[in-house]
NUDOSE-244767 format. One line per 8 residues: number of its first residue (from 0); for each residue x, y, z of C-alpha. Coordinates in nm, 3 decimals. Layout:
BEGIN
NUM = X,Y,Z; ... $
END
This chain:
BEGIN
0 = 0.000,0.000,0.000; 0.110,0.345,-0.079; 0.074,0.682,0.086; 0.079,0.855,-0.274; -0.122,1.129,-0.430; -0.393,1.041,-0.655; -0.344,0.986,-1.004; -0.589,1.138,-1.288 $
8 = -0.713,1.484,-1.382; -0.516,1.756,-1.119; -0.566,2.143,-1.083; -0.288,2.255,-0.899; -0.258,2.618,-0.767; -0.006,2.780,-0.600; -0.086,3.040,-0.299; 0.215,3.331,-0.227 $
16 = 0.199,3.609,-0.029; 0.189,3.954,-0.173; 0.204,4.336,-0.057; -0.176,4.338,-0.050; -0.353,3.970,-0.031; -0.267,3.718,-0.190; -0.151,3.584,-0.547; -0.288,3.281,-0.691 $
24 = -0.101,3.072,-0.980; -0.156,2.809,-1.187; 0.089,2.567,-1.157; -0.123,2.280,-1.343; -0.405,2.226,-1.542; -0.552,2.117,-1.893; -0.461,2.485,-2.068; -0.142,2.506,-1.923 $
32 = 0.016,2.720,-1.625; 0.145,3.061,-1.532; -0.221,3.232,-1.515; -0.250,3.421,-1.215; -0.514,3.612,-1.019; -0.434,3.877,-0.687; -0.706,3.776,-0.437; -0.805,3.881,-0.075 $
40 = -0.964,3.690,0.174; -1.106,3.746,0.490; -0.970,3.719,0.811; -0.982,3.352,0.926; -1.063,3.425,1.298; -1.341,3.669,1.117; -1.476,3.364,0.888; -1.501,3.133,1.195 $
48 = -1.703,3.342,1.421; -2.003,3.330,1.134; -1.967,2.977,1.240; -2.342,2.968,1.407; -2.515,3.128,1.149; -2.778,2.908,0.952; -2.581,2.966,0.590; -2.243,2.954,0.708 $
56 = -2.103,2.673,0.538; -2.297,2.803,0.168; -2.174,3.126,0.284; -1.835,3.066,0.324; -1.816,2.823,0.024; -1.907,3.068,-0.222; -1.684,3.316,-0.117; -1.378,3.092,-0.096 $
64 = -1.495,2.992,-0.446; -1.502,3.294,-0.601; -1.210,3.428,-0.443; -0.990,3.097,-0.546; -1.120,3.068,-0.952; -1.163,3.502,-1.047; -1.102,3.601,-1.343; -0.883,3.391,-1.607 $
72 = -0.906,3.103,-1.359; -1.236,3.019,-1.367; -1.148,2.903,-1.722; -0.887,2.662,-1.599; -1.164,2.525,-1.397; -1.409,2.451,-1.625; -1.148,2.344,-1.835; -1.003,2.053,-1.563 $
80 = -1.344,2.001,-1.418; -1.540,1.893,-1.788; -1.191,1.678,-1.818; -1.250,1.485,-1.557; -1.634,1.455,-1.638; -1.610,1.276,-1.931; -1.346,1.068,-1.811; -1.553,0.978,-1.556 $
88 = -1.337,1.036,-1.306; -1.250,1.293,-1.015; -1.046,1.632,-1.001; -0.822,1.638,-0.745; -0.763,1.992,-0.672; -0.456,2.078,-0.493; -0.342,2.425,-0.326; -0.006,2.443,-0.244 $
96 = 0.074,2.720,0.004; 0.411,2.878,0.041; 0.572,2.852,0.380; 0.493,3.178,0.514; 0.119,3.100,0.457; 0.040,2.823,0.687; -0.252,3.045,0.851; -0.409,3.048,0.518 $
104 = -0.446,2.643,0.494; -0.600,2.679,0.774; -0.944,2.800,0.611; -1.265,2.545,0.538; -1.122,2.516,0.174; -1.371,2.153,0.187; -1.642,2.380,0.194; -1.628,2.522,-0.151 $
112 = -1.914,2.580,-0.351; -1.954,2.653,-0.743; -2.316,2.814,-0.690; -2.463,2.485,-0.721; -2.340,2.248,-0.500; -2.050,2.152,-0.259; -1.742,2.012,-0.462; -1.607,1.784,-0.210 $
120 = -2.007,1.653,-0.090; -2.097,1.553,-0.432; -1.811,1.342,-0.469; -1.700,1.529,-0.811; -1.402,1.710,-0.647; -1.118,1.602,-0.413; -0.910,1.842,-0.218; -0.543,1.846,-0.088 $
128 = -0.290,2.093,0.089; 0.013,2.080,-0.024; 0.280,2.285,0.232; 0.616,2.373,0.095; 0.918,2.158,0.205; 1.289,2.195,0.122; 1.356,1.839,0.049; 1.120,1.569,-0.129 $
136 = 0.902,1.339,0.076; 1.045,1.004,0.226; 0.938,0.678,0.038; 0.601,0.644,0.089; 0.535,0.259,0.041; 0.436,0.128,0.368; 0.515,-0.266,0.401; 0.232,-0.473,0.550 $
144 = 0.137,-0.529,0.809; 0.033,-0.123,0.831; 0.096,-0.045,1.231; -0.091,0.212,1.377; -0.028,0.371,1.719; -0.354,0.486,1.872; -0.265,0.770,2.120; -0.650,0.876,2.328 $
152 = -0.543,1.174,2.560; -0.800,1.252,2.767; -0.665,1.533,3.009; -0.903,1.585,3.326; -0.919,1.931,3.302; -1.006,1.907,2.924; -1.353,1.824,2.791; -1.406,1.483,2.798 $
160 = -1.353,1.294,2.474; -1.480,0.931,2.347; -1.202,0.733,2.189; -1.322,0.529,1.837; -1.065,0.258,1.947; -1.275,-0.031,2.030; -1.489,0.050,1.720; -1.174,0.061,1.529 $
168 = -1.078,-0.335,1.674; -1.403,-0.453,1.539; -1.388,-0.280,1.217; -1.087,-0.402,1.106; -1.138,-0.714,1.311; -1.050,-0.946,0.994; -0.767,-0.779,0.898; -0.634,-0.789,1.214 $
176 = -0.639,-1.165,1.237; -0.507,-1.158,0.878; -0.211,-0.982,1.017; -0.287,-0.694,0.737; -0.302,-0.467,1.019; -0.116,-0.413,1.384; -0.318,-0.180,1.592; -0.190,-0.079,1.924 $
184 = -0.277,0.122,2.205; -0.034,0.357,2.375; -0.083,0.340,2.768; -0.057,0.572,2.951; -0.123,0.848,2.669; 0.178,1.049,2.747; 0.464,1.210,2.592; 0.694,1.020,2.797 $
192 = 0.552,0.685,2.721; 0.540,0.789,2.316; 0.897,0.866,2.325; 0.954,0.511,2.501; 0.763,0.369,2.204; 0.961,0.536,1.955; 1.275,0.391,2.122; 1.175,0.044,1.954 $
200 = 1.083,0.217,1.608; 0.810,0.460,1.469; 0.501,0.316,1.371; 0.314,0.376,0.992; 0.030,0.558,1.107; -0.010,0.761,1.439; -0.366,0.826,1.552; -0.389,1.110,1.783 $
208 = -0.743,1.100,1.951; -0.765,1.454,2.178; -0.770,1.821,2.188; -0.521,2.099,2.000; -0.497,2.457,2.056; -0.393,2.701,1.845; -0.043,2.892,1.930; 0.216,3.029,1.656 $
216 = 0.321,2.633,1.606; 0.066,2.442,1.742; -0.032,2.244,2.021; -0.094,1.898,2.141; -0.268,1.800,2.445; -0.132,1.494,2.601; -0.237,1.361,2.980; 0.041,1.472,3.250 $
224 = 0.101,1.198,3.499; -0.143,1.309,3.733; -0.347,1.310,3.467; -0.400,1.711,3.337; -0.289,1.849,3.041; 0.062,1.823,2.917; 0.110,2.064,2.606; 0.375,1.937,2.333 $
232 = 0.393,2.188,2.013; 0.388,2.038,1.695; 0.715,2.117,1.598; 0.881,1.871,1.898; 0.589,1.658,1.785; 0.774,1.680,1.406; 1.138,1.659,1.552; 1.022,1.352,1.749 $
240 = 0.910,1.141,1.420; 1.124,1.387,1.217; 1.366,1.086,0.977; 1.176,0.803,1.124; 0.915,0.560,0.936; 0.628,0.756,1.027; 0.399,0.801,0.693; 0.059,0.970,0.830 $
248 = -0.069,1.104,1.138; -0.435,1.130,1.192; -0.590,1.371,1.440; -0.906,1.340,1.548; -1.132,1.454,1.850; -1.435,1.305,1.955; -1.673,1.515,2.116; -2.006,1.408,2.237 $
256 = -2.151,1.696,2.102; -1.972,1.760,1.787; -1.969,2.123,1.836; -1.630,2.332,1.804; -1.340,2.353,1.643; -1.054,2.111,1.777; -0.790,2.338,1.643; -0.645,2.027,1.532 $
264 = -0.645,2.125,1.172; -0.415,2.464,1.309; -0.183,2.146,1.417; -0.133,2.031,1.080; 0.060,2.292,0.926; 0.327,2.244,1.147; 0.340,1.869,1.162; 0.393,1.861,0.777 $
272 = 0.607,2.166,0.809; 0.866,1.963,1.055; 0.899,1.649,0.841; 0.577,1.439,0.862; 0.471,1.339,0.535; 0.095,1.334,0.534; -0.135,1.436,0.798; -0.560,1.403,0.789 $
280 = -0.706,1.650,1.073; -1.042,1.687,1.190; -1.151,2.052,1.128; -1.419,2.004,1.449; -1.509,1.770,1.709; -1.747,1.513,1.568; -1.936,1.213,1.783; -1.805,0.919,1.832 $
288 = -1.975,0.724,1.599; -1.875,1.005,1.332; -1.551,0.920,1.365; -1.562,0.553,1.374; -1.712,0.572,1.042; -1.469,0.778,0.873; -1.206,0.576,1.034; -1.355,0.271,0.876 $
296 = -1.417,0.399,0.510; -1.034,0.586,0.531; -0.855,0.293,0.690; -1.055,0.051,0.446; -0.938,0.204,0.159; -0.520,0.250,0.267; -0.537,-0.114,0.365; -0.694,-0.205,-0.016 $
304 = -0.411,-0.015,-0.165; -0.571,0.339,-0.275; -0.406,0.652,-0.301; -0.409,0.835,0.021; -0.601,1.085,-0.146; -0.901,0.860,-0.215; -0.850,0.724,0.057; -0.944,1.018,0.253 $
312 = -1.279,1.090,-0.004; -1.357,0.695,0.082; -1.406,0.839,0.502; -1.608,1.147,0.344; -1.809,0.958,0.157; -1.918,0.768,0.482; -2.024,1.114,0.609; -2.207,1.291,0.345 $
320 = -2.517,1.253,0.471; -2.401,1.424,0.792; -2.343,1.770,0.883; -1.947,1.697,0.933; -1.874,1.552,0.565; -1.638,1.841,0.544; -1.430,1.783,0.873; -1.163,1.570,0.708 $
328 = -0.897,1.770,0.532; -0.593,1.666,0.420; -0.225,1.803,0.399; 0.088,1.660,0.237; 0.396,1.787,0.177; 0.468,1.956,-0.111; 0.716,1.829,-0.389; 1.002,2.102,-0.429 $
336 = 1.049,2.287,-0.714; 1.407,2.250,-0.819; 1.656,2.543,-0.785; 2.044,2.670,-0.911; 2.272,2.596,-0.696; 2.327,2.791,-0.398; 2.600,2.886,-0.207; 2.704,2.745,0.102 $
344 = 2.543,2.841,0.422; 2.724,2.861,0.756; 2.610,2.725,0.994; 2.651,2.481,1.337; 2.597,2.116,1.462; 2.443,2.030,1.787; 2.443,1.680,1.926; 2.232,1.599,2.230 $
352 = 2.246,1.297,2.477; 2.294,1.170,2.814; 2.621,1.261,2.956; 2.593,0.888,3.109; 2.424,0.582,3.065; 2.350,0.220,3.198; 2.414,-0.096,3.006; 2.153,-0.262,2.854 $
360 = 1.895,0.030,2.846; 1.793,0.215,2.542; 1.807,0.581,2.492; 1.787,0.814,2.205; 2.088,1.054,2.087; 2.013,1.355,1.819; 2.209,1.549,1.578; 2.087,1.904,1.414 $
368 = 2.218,2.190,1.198; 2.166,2.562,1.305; 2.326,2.869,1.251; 2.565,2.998,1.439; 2.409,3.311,1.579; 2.106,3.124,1.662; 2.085,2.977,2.102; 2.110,2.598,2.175 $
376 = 1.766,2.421,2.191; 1.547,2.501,2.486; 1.684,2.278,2.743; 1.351,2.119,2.821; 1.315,2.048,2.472; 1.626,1.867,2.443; 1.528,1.693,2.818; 1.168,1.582,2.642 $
384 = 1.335,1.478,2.346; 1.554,1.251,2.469; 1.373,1.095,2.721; 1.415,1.225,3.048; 1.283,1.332,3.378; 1.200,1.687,3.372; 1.451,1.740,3.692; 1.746,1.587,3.485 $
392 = 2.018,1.809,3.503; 2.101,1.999,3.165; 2.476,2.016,3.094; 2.600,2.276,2.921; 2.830,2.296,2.595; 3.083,2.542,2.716; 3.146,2.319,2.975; 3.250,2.050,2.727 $
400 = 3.505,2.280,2.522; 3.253,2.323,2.290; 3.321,2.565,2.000; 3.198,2.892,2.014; 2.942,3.084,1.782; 3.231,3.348,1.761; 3.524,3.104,1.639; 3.554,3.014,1.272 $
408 = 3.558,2.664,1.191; 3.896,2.480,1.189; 3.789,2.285,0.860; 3.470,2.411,0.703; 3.277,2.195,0.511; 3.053,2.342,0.247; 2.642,2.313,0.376; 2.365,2.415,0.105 $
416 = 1.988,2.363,0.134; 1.898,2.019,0.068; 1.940,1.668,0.229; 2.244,1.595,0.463; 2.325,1.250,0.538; 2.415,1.122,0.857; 2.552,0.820,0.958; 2.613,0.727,1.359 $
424 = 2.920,0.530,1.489; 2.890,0.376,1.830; 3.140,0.113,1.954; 3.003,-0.133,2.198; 2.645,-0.025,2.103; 2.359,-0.147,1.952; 2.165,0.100,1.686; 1.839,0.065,1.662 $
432 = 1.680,0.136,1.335; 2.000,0.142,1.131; 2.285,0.446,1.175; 2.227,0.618,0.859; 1.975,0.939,0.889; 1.877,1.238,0.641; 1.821,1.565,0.795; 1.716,1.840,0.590 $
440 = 1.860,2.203,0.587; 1.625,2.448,0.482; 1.778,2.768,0.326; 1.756,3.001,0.632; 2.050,2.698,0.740; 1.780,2.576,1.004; 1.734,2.201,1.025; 1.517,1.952,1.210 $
448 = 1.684,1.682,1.413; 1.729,1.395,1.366; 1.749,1.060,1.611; 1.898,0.747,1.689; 1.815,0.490,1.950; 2.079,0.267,2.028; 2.137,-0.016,2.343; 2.494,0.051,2.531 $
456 = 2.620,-0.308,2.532; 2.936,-0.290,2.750; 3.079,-0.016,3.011; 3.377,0.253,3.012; 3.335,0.571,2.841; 3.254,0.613,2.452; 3.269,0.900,2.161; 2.926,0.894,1.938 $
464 = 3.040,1.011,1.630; 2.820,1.203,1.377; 2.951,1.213,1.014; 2.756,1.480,0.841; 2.763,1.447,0.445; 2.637,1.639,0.138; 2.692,1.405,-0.180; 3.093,1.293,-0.141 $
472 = 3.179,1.641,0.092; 3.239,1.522,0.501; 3.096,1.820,0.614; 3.168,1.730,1.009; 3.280,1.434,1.144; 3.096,1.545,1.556; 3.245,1.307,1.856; 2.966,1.282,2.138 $
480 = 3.105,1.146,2.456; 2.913,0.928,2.650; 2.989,0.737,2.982; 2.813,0.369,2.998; 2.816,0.234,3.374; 2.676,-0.092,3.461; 2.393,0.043,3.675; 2.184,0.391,3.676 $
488 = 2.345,0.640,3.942; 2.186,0.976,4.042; 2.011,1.193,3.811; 2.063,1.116,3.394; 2.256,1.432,3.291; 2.202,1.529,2.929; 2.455,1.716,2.727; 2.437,1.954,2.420 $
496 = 2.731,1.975,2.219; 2.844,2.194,1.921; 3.097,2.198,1.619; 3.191,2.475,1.370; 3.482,2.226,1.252; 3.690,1.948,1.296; 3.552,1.779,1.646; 3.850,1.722,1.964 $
504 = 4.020,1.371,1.922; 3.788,1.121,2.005; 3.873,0.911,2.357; 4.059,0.612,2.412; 3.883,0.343,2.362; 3.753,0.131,2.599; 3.832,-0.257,2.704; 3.592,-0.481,2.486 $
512 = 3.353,-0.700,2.609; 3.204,-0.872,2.346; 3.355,-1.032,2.026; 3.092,-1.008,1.812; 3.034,-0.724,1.530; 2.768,-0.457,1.678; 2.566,-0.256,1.435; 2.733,0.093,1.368 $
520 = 3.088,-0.006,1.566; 3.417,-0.212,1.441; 3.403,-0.602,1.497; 3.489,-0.648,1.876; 3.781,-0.870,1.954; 3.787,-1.106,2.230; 3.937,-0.972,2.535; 4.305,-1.135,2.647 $
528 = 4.295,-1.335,2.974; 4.457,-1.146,3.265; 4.611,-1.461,3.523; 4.582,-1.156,3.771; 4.220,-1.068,3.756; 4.099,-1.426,3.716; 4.312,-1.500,4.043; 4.137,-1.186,4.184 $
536 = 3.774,-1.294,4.056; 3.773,-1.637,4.224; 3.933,-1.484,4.515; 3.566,-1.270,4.558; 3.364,-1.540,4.416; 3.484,-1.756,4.736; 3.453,-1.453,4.980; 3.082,-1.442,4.827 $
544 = 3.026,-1.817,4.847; 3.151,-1.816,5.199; 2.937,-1.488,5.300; 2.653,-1.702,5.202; 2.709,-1.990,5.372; 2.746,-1.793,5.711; 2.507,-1.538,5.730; 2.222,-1.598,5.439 $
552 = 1.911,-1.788,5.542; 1.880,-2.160,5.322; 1.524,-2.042,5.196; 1.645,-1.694,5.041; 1.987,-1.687,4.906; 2.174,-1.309,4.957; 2.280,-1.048,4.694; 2.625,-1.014,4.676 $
560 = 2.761,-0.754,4.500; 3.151,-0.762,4.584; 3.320,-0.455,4.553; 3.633,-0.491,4.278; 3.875,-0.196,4.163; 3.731,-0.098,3.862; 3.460,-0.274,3.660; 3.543,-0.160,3.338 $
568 = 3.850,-0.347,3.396; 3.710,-0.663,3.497; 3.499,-0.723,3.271; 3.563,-1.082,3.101; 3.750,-1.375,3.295; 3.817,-1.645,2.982; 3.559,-1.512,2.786; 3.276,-1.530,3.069 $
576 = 3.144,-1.221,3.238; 3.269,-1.145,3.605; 3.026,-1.209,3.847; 2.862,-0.952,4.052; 2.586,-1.165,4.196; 2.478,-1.490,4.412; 2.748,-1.756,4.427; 2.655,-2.017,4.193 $
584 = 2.461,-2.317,4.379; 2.682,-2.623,4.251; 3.044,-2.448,4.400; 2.820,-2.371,4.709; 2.729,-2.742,4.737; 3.094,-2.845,4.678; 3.207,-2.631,4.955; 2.928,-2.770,5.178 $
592 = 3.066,-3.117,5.102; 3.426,-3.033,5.170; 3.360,-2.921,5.514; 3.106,-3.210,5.614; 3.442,-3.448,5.483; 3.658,-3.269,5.720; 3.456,-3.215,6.021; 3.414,-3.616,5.980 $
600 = 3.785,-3.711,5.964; 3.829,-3.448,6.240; 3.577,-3.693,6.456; 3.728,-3.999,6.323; 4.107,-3.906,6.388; 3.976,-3.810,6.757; 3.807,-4.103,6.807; 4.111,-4.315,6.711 $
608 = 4.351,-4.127,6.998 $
END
């Protein structure tokens, strides 16, 4: 199945801002592009509060109508719209909106109307946003099973919503038994708990069930741990799926009432905007059983291998002959026009991760481009980001020997707009996901992050190195250091560090522990036997067997956790981990049995005198 745009007859027009309003171009239709129209429209928050007025929705169809096709572009209309007619098929009109217009895709562009009837109702027209993006979408081809993550926040001091997830198990009952389909449940329905989701690998489709609110980029309203609203903007919500395999998000609120807009369709714009490819908002709240049936008709169709554009007029068709058949709209990310060359853009890497870590836990690490003048990520970004408890103490670059904003770079590579490839190196770890990332730098120099997840696999300390490429050019080659211990200690310390050039030499490298090849590291060789530390690890085995023998009840055998010089060099005793735990039961018994033989030939020899 395919996320992809629909294929037939296609209007395309492109929105850019002007002195005065607005300028609207043909980019394609069945007489050819480059006509363009100056338009003006009214203000949105203006449009919505004519929201309870009996002709609202023919009211603001006509205008949007007549505003979008005036003058020479009506003709283009007609033109595309008798095309698809007799082909029987339908035109899939798509506005594409340039970046600084995101407030304009926010308008009911589903309710236009040609004097006659509602485009999108009827069935005759399809609609799609298209927002700009420096780089081309991802792959869209989604492998089956398609996995969808259903998040239902419900905040306490929000109004309550239903959630459409039962419905959606029964649905798609079949296919789930078929193994077409993986639908999961994210519990608890926080932001922590999504990020320790993503730690095992994005899923296809996330399906955000809640309420939005409208700020400069957006908001997301996930449950706190106590249960009351936890805001997230959209653009962490991008940077958190930005380079994974997330395809589509779906936001939807289900209100009892169906009255009021979610705001969720304000969310949108900035979701696409930060990476995601597609997104399908709900304009309002709509019941519950709403919902469920656009679910069913949109989820129906992606899973029998339409076009994510019909797939999307398959759920409005299921609601035409309710007063919410225009909720759904639908936003992708725009294809980019191709431009000359442009010069290189300066700019600065950030990494971000813990400053320490425990073996065998997960954890995410980031990389990101900015320029130079610009701060470090908000440190509670970064914390949320990476994982961690909102007390976790932020450590700060200069403390590092970062570079500074005001040094030149030692070795410059050459950055221009466009994709950047980076690939992560981390000895003794396992990467999660593969190590090879695309971020993309836009052509203020800003980029989104991007992240790994990876699984420390032995201790001592460790340099994450970012390689940053454009085409065959290293652009940066940034070392993250990163101390692995064997347990958690104190408070997980993040760390933000930056590079204008070449990075310090990385550290020495630590004593391996495994011999096996990990994912994103050199093949580890097998550590040499020390006659020392062996001598010195079955010196503290005994001490521990003995410990237990004297003091530890025979029902509950004790933790033992001798205390050596330094773990990270005892690691491996002939290629078998040092032990840090209960003495193993046979030596016990063995040791049992010596001493019942001697306290015997002690009686014996005592007997004999």
């Amino acid at each position: 199945m395919e996320l992809r745009p629909a294929r037939g007859p296609r209007l395309e027009l492109q929105l850019s801002p002007r002195h005065e309003g607005l300028t609207v171009e043909i980019v394609e239709s069945p007489l050819g592009d480059g006509a363009a129209a100056a338009i003006m429209l009214q203000r949105i928050d203006d449009v919505l509060r004519m929201v309870s007025q009996p002709t609202f929705h023919e009211d603001v169809g006509r205008g949007l109508f007549r505003a979008l096709f005036s003058g020479d572009l009506a003709a283009h209309y007609r033109a595309a719209f008798t095309q698809a007619t007799v082909a029987g098929e339908r035109l899939a009109i798509e506005l594409r909106f340039h970046r600084d217009l995101t407030r304009i895709a926010r308008y009911p562009w589903e309710l236009l109307h040609d004097g006659t009837r509602f485009l999108l109702q009827s069935g005759a027209v399809s609609l799609v946003r298209s927002l700009a993006y420096p780089a081309a979408p991802r792959a869209p081809e989604i492998t089956s099973p398609l996995e969808i993550l259903v998040v239902a926040a419900r905040p306490a001091d929000q109004p309550r919503l239903a959630s459409e997830f039962a419905q959606l198990q029964t649905a798609f009952e079949a296919a789930i038994r078929d193994q077409a389909l993986d639908l999961a449940y994210l519990l608890p329905p926080t932001w922590d708990a999504l990020m320790d989701w993503l730690l095992a690998g994005a899923p296809d489709v996330l399906h955000f069930e809640g309420h939005g609110d409208c700020t400069p980029d957006g908001l997301l309203l996930f449950e706190a741990a106590d249960g009351t609203s936890d805001p997230v903007d959209a653009a962490m919500v991008g940077s958190a799926f930005c380079s994974t395999d997330l395809r589509l998000a779906v936001l939807s609120a289900c209100s009892p009432s169906g009255r009021g807009e979610t705001l969720l369709s304000s969310v949108a714009p900035a979701l696409v905007a930060a990476g995601i490819p597609a997104v399908v908002a709900m304009q309002q709240g709509v019941p519950e059983d709403v919902a469920a049936l656009f679910s069913r008709g949109f989820y129906g169709a992606l899973l029998a291998g339409h076009d994510i554009e019909s797939a999307v007029a398959a759920g409005r068709h299921q609601l035409v002959r309710t007063m919410y058949w225009h909720a759904p709209a639908l936003f992708l990310r725009a294809v980019p026009v191709s431009s000359p060359a442009q010069s290189a853009i300066p700019c600065r890497v950030d990494t971000a991760g813990p400053r320490s870590a425990p073996t065998g836990y997960p954890l995410r690490v980031g990389v990101w481009v900015r320029r130079p003048e610009l701060p470090h990520p908000p440190a509670d970004d970064v914390r949320r980001l990476l994982g961690l408890e909102p007390e976790s103490v932020l450590g700060d670059s200069a403390d590092l020997d970062a570079g500074s904003p005001d040094q030149p770079p030692e070795s410059p590579g050459q950055v221009r707009a466009g994709a950047v490839d980076v690939r992560l190196t981390a000895p003794g770890c396992e990467i999660h996901g593969g190590a090879q990332r695309t971020l993309v730098v836009a052509e203020e120099g800003e980029a989104l992050p991007v992240w790994f997840a990876l699984t420390p696999r032995r201790p001592g300390p460790v340099d994450l190195t970012f390689e940053l490429r454009q085409g065959d050019t290293l652009i940066v080659a940034a070392a993250h250091p990163m101390d692995v211990i064997r347990e958690v200690e104190g408070t997980p310390v993040a760390v933000v560090r930056s590079y204008l050039g070449s990075p310090p030499e990385p550290a020495s490298p630590v004593l391996p522990d495994e011999s096996e090849a990990v994912e994103g590291g050199e093949p580890l060789p097998p550590a040499p036997v020390d006659d020392e530390r062996e001598r010195l690890l079955d010196e503290l085995e005994l001490m521990a067997v003995l410990e237990d023998e004297s003091m530890a009840p025979a029902s509950e055998p004790a933790e033992i956790a001798p205390v050596v010089p330094d773990l990270r060099e005892i690691t491996r005793i002939n290629g078998e981990p040092a032990a840090t735990g209960a003495p193993k039961p046979l030596l016990a018994a063995l040791l049992i049995a010596l001493i019942l033989i001697a306290v015997v030939a002690a009686v014996v020899l005592l007997g004999v005198v």
